[in-house]
C-alpha positions as MATLAB code, in Angstrom:
seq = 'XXXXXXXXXXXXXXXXXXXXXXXXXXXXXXXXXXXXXXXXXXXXXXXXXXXXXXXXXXXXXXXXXXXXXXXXXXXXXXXXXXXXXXXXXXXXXXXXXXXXXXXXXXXXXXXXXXXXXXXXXXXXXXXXXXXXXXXXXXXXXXXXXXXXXXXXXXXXXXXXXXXXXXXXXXXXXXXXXXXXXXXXXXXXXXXXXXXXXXXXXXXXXXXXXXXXXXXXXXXXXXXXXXXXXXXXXXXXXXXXXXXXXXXXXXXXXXXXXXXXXXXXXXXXXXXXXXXXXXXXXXXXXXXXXXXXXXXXXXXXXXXXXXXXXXXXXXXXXXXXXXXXXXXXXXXXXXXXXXXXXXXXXXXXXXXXXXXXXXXXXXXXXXXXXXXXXXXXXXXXXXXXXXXXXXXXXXXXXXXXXXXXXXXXXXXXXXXXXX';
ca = [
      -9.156   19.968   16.539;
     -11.790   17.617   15.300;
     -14.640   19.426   13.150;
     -17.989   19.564   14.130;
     -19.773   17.473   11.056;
     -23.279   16.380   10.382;
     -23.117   12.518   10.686;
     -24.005   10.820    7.295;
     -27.116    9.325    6.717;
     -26.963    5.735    6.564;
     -28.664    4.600    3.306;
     -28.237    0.956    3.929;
     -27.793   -0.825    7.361;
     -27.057   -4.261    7.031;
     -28.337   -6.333   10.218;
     -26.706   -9.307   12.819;
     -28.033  -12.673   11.499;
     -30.208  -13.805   14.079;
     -32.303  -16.319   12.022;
     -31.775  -19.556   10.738;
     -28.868  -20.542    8.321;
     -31.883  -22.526    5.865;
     -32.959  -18.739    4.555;
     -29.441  -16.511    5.398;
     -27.382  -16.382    2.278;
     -24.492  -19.023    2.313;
     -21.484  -19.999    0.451;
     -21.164  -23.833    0.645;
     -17.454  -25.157   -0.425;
     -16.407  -28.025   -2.101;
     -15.256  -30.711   -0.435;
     -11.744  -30.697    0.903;
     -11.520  -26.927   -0.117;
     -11.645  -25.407    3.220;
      -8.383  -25.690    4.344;
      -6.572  -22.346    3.221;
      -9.992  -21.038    5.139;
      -8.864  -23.310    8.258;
      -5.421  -21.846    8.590;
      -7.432  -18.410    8.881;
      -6.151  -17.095    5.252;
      -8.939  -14.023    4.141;
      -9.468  -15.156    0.685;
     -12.420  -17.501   -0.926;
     -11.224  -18.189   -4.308;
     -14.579  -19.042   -6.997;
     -12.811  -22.363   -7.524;
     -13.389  -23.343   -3.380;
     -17.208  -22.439   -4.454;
     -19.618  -25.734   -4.754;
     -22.894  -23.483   -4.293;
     -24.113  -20.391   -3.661;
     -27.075  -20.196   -1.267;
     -30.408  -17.546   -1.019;
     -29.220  -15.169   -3.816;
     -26.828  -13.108   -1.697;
     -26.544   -8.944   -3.083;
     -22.658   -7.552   -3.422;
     -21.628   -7.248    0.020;
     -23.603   -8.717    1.926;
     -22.229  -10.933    4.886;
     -22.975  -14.528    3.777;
     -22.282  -17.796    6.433;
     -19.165  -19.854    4.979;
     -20.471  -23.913    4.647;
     -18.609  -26.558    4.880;
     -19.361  -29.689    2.199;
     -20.509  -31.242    5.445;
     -23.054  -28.134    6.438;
     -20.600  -26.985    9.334;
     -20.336  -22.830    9.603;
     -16.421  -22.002    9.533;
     -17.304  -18.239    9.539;
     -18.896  -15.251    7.618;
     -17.674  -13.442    4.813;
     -18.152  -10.624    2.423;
     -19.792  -11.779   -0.902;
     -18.815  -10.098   -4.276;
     -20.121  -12.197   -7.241;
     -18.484  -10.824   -9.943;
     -14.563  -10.597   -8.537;
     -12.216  -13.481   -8.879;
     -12.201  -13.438   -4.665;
     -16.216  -13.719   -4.358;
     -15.920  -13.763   -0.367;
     -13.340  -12.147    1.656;
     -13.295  -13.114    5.227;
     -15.328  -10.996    8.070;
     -14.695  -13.688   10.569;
     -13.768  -17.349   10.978;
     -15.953  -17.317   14.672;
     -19.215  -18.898   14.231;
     -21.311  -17.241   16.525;
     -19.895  -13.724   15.345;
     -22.381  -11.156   14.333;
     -21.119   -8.638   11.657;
     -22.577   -5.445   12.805;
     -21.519   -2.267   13.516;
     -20.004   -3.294   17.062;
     -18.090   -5.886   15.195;
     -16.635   -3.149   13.036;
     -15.912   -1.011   16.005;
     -13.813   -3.756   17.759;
     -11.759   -4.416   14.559;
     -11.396   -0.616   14.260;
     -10.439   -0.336   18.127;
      -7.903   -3.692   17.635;
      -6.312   -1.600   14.311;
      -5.879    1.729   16.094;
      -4.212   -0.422   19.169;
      -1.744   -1.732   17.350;
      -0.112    1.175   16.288;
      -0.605    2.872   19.685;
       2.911    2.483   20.630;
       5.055    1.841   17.461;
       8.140    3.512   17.770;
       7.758    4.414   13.922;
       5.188    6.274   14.550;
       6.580    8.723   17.460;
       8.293   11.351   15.130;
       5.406   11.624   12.499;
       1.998   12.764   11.960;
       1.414   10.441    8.659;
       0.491    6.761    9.060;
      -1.441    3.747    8.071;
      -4.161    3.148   10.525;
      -5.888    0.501    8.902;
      -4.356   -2.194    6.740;
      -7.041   -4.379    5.119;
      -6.823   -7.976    5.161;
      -4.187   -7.386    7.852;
      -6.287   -6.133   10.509;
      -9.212   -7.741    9.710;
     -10.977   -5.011    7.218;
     -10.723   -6.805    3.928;
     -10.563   -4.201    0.879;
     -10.521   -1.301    3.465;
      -7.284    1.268    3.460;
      -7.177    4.248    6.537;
      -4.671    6.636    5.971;
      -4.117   10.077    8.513;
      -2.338   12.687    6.930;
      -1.756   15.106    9.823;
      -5.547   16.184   11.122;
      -6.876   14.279    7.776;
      -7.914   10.585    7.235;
      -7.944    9.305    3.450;
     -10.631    5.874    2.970;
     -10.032    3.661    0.123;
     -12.514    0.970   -0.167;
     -11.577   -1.867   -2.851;
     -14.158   -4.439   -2.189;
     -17.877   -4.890   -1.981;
     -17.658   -5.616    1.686;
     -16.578   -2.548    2.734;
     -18.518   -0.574    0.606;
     -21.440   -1.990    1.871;
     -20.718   -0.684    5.634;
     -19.103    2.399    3.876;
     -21.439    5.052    5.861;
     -21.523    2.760    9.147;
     -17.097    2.905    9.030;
     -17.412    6.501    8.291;
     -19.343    6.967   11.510;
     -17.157    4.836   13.316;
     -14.069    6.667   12.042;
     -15.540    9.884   13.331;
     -16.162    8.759   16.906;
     -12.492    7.070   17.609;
     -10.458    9.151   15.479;
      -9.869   13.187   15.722;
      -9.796   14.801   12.563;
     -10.570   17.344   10.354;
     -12.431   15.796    7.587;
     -12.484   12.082    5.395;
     -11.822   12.497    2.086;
     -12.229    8.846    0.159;
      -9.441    7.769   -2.585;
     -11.094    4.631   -3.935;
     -10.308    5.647   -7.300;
      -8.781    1.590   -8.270;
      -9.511    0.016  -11.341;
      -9.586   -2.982   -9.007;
     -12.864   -1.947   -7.768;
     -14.471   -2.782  -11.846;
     -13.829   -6.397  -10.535;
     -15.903   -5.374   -7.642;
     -18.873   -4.085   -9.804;
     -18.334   -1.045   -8.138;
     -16.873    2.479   -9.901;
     -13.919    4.448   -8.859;
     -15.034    7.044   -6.813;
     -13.351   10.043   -5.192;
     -15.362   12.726   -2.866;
     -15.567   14.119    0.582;
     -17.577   12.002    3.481;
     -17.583   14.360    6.210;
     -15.846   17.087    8.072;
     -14.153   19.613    5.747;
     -12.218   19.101    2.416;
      -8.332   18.902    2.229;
      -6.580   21.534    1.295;
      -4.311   21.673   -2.034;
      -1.861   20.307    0.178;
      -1.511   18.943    3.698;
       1.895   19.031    5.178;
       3.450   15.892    6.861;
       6.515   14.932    8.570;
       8.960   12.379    9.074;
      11.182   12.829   11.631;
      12.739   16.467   10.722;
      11.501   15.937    6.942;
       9.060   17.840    6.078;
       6.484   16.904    2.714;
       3.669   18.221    0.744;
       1.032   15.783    0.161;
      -1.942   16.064   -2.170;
      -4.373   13.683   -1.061;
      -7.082   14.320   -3.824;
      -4.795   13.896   -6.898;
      -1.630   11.970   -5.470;
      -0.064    8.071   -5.711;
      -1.991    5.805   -3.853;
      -4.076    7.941   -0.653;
      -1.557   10.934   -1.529;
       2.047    9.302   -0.193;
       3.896    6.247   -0.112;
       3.639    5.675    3.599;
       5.008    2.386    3.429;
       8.474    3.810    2.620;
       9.111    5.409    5.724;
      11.150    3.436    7.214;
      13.009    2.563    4.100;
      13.409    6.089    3.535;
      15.208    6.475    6.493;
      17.597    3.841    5.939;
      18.828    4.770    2.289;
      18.639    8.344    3.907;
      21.214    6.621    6.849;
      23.714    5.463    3.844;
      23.707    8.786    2.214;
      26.218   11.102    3.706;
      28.301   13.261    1.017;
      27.147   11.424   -1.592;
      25.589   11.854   -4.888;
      22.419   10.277   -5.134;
      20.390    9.278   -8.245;
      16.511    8.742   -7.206;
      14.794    7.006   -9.989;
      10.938    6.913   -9.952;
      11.175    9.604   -7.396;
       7.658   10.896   -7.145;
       7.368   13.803   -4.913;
      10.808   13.158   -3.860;
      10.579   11.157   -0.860;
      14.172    9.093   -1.224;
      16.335   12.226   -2.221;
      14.855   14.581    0.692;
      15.927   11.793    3.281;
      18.902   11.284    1.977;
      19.596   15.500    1.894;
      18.612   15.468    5.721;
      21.305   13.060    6.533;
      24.000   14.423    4.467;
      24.164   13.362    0.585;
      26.208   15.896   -1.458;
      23.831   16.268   -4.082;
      20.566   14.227   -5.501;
      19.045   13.709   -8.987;
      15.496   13.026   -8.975;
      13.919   10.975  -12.025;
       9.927   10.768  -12.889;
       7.887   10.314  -15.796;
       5.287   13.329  -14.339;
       6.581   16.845  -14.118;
       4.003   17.020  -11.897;
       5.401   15.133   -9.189;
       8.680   16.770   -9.548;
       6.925   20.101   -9.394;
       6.365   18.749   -6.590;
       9.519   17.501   -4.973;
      11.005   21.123   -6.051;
       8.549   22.338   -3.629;
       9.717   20.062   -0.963;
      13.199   20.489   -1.661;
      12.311   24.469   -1.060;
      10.392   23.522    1.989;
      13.115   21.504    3.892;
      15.260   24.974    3.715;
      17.429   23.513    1.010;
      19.295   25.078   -2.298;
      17.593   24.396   -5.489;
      21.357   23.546   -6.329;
      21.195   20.744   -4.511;
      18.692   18.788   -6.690;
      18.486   18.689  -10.331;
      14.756   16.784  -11.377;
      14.384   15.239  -14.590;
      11.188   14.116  -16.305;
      10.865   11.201  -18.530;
      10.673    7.670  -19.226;
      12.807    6.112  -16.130;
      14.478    3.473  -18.562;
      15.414    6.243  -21.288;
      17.109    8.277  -18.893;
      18.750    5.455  -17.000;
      20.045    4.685  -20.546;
      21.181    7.950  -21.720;
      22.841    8.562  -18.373;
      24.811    5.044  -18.932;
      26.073    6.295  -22.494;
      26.916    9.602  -21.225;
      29.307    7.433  -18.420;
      27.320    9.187  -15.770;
      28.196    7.330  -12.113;
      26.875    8.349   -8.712;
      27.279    6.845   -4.996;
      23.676    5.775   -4.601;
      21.271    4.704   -6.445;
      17.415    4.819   -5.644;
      15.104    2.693   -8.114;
      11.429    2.500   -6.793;
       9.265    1.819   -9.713;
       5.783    1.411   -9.753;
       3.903   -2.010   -9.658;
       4.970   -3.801  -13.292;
       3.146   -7.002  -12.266;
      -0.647   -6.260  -11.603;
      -1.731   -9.751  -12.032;
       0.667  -13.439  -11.845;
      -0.167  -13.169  -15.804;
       2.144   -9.685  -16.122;
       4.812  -11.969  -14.137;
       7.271  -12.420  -16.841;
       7.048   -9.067  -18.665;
       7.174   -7.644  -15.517;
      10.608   -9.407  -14.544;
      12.413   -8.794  -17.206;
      11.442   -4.844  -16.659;
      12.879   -5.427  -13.063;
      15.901   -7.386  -14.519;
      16.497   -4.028  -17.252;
      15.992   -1.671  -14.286;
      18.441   -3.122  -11.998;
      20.714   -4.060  -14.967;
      20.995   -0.164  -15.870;
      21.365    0.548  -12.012;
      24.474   -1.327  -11.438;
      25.999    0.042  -14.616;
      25.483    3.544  -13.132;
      27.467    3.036   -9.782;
      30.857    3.983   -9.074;
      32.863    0.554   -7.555;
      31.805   -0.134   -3.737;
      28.338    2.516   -4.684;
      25.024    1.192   -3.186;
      22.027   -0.399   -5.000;
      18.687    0.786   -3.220;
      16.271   -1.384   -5.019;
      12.449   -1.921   -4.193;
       9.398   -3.931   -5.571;
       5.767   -3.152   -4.587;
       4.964   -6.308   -7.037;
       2.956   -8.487   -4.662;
       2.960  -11.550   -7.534;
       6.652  -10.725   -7.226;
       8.033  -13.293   -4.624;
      11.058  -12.056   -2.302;
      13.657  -14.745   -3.957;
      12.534  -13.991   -6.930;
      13.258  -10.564   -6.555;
      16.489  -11.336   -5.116;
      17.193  -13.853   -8.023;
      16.396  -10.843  -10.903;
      18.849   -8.476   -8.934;
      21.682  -11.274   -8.134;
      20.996  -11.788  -12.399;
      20.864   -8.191  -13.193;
      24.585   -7.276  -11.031;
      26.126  -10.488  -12.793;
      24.978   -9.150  -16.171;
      26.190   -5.982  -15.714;
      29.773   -7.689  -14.714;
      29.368   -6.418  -10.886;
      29.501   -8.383   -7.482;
      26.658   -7.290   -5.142;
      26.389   -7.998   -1.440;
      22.820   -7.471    0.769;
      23.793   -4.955    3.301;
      20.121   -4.892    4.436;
      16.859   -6.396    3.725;
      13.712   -4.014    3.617;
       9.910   -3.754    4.108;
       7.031   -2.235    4.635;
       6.761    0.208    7.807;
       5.370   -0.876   10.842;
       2.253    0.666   10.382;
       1.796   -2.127    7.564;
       1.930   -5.095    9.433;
       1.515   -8.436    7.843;
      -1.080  -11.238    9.238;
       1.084  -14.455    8.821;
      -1.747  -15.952    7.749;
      -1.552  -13.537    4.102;
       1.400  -13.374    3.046;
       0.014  -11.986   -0.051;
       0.165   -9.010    2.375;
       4.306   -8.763    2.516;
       4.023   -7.104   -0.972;
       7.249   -4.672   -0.703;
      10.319   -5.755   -0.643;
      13.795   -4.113   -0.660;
      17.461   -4.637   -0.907;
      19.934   -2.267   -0.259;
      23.250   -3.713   -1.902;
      27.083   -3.269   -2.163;
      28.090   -3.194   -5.535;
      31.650   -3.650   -6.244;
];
């Protein structure tokens, strides 16, 4: 049941633009520089920027110029990021106000009305940024809570005003807010963590997939407390699993090896750097009824082990590798492939002949054939042949507008190696 909450106080309420364009804070672009904005991408880079009109505040909704004076849309304005505007709307005669935030919150919430992914779970993404039209703004429900992170100055801006909005189309028990990103410094704005209305989370809020069951802690966890994205994915590596021996690398709370438990595998190893998180995954392993037997957890340094488990001649049916983002910026890009080259490289050398590969990148500078490339490299290194038995993604509830593709940032193989 929803919670009866005192509605915030908004302590700034931005206002439609119903006066002239000569005094409304504008961004004016340089000449041939509007066509990324044409083909309806999100993003104004500071390079696109010729001039920046009537002294516009972070956040505030600023008209997008033309060099010729023509309004292509309004956007969010954020002087000191490398993105200073991020996209409200490319309609001209659109007011951003709240009713503009209710019918992108309305448009989100309809697209995931009937997703099959979403029919056996109570976890799920119901707002995906730049995706549904909500640059910098995350929704997450964990059973009857929502987690907010905001990453821009746009949305922080209409922070109380989405809050309010959140409470009126969406039951729950309380909003907690997990915009605790170093992105936000960017922003000008500080990480920030806290409760916005209803009642705080508990320690931890159980979820489900399908028949798997998970503890989540939304105020400390990854990300807004659980790699939703996975779910799907999950599922699959769970599908390939059955009587096998599974090593889980970068395993979290355990998300991979649970799945994979529910559909059969003999027997799972689960790897992480934070004995936390394994903690963790013991107490789902307990939770989804079964033997502690069935799971040894290991905490360390992901390429140590994977090392030590290759000199000890250590093989298994399956393995999971799922590390965290190694490419922040395009600047990390090289470092960072050569970490997913050593990964996958260690991964292959761990699998008995005809084993399975279950490799993932949440690098969005990370391009799909060049993760491909670095795995094809790593499997011929390691004196393997590998064959794509499936290519993976994010979970429906993560859709992609075609017009970001910066938004297809997972990828996934799962691979034969022989």
């Amino acid at each position: 049941m929803r919670a009866h909450c005192r509605r915030m106080v908004l302590l700034h309420q931005p206002t439609p633009f119903d006066f002239g364009l000569s005094i409304m804070p504008s961004v004016v672009l340089k000449a041939g520089r509007d066509k990324a904005l044409l083909r309806r991408h999100p993003w104004i880079f500071s390079g696109a920027i010729a001039e920046v009109r009537n002294d516009p505040k972070p956040g505030d909704t600023v008209a997008l110029l033309s060099s010729r004076g023509e309004t292509l849309g309004w956007g969010a304005y954020s002087p000191t990021s490398g993105i200073p505007v991020r996209i409200w709307s490319f309609n001209p005669g659109e007011h951003i106000d709240p009713a503009f935030f209710h019918q992108r919150l309305a448009a989100a919430l309809g697209r995931r009305h009937d997703l099959p992914a979403l029919r056996q779970t109570n976890a799920m993404r119901l707002v995906n940024a730049e995706s549904d039209g909500l640059p910098g703004l995350i929704v997450d429900r964990y059973g009857d809570f929502l987690v907010v992170q905001i990453s821009a100055a746009g949305p922080e801006l209409w922070r109380a005003t989405l809050v309010d909005l959140l409470n009126d189309n969406v039951l729950n028990a309380g909003i907690w807010e997990r915009s605790d990103l170093e992105v936000r410094r960017k922003e000008g704005l500080q990480p920030r963590t806290g409760l916005l209305s209803g009642r705080e989370p508990p320690p931890l809020v159980e979820i489900h997939e399908g028949a798997v069951r998970f503890l989540v802690d939304l105020t400390q966890g990854q990300k807004t407390g659980f790699y939703l994205d996975q779910r799907h994915n999950r599922a699959r590596v769970g599908a390939h699993a059955a009587e096998g021996d599974l090593l889980n690398v970068f395993a979290y709370s355990g998300g991979f090896g649970l799945a994979s438990l529910a559909q059969g595998a003999a027997r799972v190893t689960q790897v992480d750097a934070s004995e936390p998180a394994l903690a963790l995954a013991r107490q789902n392993l307990a939770l989804n009824g079964h033997e502690a037997t069935r799971a040894e957890h290991v905490t360390g340094n992901a390429f140590d082990i994977l090392r030590r488990l290759r000199d000890q001649a250590a093989r298994y049916d399956m393995v999971v590798l799922d590390p965290p983002k190694f490419a922040e910026t395009a600047a990390h890009l090289p470092k960072a492939s050569r970490a997913y080259k050593d990964v996958n490289l260690l991964g292959c050398q761990l699998l008995r002949p005809g084993g399975l590969l279950c490799t993932f990148s949440c690098s969005g500078h990370l391009t799909t054939d060049l993760f491909r490339k670095i795995v094809a490299d790593a499997a011929l290194d390691a004196g393997r042949q590998a064959v794509v038995l499936e290519r993976l993604g994010a979970d429906a509830d993560h859709p992609v507008n075609l017009a970001f593709p910066e938004g297809e940032y997972l990828k996934g193989l799962i691979c034969r190696v022989d």
